[in-house]
Biotite code that builds the C-alpha atoms (Angstrom):
import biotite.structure as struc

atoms = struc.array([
    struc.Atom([71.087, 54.520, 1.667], chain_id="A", res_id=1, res_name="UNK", atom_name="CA", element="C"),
    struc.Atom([67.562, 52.260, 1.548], chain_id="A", res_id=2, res_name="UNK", atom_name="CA", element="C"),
    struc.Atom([64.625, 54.410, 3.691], chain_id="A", res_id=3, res_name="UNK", atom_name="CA", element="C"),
    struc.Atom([62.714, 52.160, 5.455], chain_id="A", res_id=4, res_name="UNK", atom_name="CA", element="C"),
    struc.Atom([59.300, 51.867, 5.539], chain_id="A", res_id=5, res_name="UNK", atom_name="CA", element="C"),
    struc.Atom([57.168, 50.317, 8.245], chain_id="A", res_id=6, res_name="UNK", atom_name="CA", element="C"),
    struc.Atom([54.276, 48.066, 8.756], chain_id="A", res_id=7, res_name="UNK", atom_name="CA", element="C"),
    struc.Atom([52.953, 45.757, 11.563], chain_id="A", res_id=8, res_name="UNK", atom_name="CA", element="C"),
    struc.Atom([51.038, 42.822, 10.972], chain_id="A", res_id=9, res_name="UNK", atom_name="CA", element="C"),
    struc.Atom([49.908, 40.408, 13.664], chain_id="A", res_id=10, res_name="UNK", atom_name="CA", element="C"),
    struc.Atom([51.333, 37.301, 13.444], chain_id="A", res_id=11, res_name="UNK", atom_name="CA", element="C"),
    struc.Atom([54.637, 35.369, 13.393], chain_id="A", res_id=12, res_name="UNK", atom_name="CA", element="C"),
    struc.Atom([56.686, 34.153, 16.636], chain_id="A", res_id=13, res_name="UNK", atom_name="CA", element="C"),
    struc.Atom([55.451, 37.410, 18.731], chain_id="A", res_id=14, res_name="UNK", atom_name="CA", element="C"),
    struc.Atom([51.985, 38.804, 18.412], chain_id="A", res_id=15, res_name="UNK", atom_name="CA", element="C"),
    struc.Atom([52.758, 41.867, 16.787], chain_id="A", res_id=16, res_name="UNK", atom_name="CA", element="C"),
    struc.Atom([55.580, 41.925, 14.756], chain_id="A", res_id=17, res_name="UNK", atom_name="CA", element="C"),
    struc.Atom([57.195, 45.898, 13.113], chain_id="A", res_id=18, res_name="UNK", atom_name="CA", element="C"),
    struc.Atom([58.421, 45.261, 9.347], chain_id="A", res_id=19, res_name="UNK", atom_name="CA", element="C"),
    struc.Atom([61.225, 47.630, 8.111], chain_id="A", res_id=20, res_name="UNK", atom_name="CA", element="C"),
    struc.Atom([60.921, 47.692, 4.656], chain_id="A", res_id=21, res_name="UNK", atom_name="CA", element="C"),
    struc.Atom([63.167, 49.369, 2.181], chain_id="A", res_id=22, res_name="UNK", atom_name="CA", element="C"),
    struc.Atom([61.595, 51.054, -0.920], chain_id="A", res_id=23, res_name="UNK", atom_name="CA", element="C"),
    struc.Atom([64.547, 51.597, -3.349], chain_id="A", res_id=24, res_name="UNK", atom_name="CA", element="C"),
    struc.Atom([67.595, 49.475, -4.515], chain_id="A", res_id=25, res_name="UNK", atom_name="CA", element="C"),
    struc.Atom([67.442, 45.920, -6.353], chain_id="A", res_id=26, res_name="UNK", atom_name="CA", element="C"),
    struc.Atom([64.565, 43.844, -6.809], chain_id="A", res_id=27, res_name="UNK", atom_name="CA", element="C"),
    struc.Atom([65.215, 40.414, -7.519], chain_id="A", res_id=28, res_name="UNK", atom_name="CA", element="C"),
    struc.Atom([62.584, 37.392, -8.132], chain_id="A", res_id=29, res_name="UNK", atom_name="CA", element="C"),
    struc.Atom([60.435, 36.733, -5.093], chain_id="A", res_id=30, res_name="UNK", atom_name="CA", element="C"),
    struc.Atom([61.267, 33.197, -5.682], chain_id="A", res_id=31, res_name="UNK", atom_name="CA", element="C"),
    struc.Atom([64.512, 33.357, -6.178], chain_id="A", res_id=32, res_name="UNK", atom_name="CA", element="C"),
    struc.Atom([64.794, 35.372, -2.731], chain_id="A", res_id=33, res_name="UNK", atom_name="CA", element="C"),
    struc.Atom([63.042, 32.422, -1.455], chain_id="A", res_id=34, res_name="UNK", atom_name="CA", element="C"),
    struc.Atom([65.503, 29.941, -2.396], chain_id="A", res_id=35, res_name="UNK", atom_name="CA", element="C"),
    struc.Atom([68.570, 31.512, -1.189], chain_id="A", res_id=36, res_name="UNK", atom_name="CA", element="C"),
    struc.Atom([66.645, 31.962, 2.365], chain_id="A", res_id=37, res_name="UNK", atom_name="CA", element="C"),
    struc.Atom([65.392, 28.535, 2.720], chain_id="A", res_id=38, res_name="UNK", atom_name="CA", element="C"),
    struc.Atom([68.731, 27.423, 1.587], chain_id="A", res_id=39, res_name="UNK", atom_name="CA", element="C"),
    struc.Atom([70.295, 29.279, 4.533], chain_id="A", res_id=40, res_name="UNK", atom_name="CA", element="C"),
    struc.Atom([67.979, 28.423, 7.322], chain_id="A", res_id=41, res_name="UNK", atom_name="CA", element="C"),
    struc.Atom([67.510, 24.872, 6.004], chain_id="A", res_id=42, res_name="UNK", atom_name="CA", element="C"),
    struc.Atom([70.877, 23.891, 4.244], chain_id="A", res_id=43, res_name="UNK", atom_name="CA", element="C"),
    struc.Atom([70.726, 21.696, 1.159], chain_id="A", res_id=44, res_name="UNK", atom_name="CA", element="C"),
    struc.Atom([72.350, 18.161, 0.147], chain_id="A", res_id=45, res_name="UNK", atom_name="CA", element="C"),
    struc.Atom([73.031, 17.555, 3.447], chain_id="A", res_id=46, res_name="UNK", atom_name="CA", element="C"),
    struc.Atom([75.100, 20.936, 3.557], chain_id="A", res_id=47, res_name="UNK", atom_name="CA", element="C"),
    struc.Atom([74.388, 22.986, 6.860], chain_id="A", res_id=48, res_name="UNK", atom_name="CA", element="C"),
    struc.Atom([72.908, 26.889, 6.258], chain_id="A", res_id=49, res_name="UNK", atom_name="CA", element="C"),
    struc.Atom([74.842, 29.761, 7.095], chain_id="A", res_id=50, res_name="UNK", atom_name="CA", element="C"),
    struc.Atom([71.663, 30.233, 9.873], chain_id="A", res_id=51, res_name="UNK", atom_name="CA", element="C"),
    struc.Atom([71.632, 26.670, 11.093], chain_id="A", res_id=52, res_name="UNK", atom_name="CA", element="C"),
    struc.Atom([72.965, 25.878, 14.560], chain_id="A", res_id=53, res_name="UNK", atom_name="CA", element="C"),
    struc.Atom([73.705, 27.190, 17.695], chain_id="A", res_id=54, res_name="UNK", atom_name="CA", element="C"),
    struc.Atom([73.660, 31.155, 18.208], chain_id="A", res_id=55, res_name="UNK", atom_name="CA", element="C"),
    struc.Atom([75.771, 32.078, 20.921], chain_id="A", res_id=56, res_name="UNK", atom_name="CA", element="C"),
    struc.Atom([74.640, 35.304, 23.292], chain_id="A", res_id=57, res_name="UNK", atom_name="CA", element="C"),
    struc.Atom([74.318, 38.415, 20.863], chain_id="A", res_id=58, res_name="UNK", atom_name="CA", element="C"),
    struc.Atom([75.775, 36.430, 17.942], chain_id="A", res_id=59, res_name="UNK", atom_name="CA", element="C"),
    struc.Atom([74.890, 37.689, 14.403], chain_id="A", res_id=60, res_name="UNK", atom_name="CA", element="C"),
    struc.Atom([75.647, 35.015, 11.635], chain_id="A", res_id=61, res_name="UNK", atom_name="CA", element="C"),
    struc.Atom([75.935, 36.450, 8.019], chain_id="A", res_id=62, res_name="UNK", atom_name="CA", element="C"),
    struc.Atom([74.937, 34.778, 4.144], chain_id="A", res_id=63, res_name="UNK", atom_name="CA", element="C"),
    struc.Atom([75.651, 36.493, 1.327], chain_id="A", res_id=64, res_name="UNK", atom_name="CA", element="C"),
    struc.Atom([74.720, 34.943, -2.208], chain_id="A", res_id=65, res_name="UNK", atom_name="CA", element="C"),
    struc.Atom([76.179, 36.493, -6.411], chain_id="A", res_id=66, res_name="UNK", atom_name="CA", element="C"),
    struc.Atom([72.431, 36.787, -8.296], chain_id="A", res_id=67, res_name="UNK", atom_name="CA", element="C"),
    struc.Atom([74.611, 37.722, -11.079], chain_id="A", res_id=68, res_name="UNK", atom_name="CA", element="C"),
    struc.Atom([74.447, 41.081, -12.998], chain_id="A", res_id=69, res_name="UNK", atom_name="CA", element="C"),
    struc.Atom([76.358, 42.835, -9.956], chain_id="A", res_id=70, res_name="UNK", atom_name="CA", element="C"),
    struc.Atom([73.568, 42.022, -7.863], chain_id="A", res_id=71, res_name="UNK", atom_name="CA", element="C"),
    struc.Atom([74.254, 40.100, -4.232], chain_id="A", res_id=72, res_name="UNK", atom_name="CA", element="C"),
    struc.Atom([71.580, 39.176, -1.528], chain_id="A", res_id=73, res_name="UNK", atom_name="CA", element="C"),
    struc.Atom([72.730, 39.602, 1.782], chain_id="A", res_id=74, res_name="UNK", atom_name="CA", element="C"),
    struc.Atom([70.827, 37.827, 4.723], chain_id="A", res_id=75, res_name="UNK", atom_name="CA", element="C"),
    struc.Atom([71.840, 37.984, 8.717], chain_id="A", res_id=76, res_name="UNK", atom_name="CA", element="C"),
    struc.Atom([70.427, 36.279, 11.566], chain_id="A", res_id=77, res_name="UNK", atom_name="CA", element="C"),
    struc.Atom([70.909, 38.142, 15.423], chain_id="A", res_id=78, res_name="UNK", atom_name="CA", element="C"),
    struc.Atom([70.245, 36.412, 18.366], chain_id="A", res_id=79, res_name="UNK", atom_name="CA", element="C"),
    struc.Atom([69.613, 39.524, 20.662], chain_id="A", res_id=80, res_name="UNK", atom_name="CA", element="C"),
    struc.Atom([69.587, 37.592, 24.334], chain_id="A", res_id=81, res_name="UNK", atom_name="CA", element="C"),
    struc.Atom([72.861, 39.003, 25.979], chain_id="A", res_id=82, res_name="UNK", atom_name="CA", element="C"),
    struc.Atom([73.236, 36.279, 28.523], chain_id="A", res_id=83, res_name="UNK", atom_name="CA", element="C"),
    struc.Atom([71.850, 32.673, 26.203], chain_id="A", res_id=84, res_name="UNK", atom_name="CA", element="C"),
    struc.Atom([72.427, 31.304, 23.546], chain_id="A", res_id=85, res_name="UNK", atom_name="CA", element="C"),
    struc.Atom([69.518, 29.892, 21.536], chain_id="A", res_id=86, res_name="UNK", atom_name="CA", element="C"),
    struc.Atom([69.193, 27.245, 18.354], chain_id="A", res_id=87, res_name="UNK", atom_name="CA", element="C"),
    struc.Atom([66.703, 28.809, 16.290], chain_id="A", res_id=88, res_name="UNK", atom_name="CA", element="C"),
    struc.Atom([64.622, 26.422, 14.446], chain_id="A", res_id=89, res_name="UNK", atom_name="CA", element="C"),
    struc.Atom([64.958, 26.093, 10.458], chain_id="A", res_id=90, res_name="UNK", atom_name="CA", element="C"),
    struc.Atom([61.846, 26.192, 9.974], chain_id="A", res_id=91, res_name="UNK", atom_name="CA", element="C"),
    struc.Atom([61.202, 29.495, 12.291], chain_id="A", res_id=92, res_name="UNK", atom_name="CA", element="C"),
    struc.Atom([64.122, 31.106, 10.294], chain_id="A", res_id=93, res_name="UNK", atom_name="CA", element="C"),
    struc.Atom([62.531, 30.627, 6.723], chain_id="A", res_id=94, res_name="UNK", atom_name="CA", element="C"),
    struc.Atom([59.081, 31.476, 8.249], chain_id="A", res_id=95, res_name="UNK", atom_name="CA", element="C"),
    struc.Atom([60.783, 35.058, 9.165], chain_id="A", res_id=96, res_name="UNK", atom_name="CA", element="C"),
    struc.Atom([62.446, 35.851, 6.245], chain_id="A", res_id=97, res_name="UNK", atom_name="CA", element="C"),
    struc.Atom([59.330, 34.928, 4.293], chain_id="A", res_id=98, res_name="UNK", atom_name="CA", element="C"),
    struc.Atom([57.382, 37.456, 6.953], chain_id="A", res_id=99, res_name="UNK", atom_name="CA", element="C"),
    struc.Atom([59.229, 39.927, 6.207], chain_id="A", res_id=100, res_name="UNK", atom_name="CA", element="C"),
    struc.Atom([59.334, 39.435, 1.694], chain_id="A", res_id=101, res_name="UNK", atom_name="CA", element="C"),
    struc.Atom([55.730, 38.883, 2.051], chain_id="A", res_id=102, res_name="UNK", atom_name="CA", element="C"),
    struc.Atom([54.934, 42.585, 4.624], chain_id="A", res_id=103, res_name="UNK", atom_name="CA", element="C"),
    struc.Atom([57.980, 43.913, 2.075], chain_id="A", res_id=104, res_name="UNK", atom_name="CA", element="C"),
    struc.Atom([55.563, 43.980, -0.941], chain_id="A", res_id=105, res_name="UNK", atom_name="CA", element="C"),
    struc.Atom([58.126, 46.196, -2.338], chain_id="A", res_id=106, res_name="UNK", atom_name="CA", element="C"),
    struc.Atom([60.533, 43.472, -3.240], chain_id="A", res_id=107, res_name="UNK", atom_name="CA", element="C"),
    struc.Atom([63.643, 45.180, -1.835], chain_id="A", res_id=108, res_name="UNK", atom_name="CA", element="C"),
    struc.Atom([63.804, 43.592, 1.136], chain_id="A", res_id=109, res_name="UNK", atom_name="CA", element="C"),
    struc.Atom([63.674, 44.649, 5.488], chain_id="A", res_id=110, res_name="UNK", atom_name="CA", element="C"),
    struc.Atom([64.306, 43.401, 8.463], chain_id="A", res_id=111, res_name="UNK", atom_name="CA", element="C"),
    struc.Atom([62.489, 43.040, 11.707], chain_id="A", res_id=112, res_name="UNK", atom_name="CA", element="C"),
    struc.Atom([62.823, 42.039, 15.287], chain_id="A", res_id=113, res_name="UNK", atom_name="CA", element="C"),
    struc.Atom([60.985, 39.455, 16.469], chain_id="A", res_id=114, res_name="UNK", atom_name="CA", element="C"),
    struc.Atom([61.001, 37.058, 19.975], chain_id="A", res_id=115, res_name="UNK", atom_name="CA", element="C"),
    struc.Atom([64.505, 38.114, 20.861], chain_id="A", res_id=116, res_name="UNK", atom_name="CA", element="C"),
    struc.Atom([65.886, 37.733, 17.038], chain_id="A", res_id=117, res_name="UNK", atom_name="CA", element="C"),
    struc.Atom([67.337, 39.567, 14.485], chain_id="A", res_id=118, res_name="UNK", atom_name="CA", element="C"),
    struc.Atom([66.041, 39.010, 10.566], chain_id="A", res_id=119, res_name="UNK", atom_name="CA", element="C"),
    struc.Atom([67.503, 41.426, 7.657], chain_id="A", res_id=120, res_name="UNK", atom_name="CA", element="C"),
    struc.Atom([67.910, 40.959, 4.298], chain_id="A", res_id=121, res_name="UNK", atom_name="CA", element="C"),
    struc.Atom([68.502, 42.833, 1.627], chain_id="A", res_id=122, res_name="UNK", atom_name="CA", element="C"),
    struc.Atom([69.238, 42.365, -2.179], chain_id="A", res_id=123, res_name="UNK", atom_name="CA", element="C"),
    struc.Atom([72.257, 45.277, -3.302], chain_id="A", res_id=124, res_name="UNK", atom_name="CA", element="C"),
    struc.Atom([74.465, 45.954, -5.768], chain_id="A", res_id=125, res_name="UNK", atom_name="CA", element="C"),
    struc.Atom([77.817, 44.351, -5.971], chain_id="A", res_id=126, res_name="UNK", atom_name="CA", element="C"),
    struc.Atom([79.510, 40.863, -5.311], chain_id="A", res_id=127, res_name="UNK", atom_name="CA", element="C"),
    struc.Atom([79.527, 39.061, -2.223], chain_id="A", res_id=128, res_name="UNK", atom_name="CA", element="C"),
])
């Protein structure tokens, strides 16, 4: 079990924004964190991201990427509205993650809510 620990920052989509972070488990490369995210929320090659889209009312979508080394980075995306469904911009999706690595200093990853979404990710051990 990860223990969270949390910071708020001003900033992002909201004006004050709660970080969860967790302070134990795998830490992989910033960067390569960074990759995998913006690969997600952006796609690549003309291949859509697992966070690209339409969200449908409460709708969580789910990414999980091998590191390698029985390590796996799970990502999801929430779109918290009950009643609408939302596209969430790429660009808003990899600025969140990246909120939340760079309030994370930790390098094990959080989550946070922010402007009616959902962001968590989370490096473990294990395959995807």
């Amino acid at each position: 079990m990860k223990i969270p620990t949390v910071l708020s920052l001003f900033g992002g989509i909201s004006s004050v924004s709660a970080y969860y972070c967790y302070n134990e488990g795998h830490r992989p490369a910033l960067n390569t964190m960074t990759f995998h995210f913006t690969r997600a929320c952006e796609g690549y090659s003309g291949i859509a991201g697992a966070f690209q889209g339409w969200f449908a009312p409460n709708q969580e979508k789910y990414a999980c990427v091998d590191l390698g080394s029985n390590v796996k980075l799970e990502m999801w995306v929430r779109n918290q509205n009950p009643t609408t469904g939302f596209d969430l911009g790429d660009t808003d999706c990899t600025k969140e993650f990246n909120n939340i690595m760079h309030a994370c200093f930790y390098g094990f990853g959080g989550h946070n809510d922010v402007a009616g979404w959902y962001f968590r990710i989370d490096p473990n051990e294990g395959t995807c």
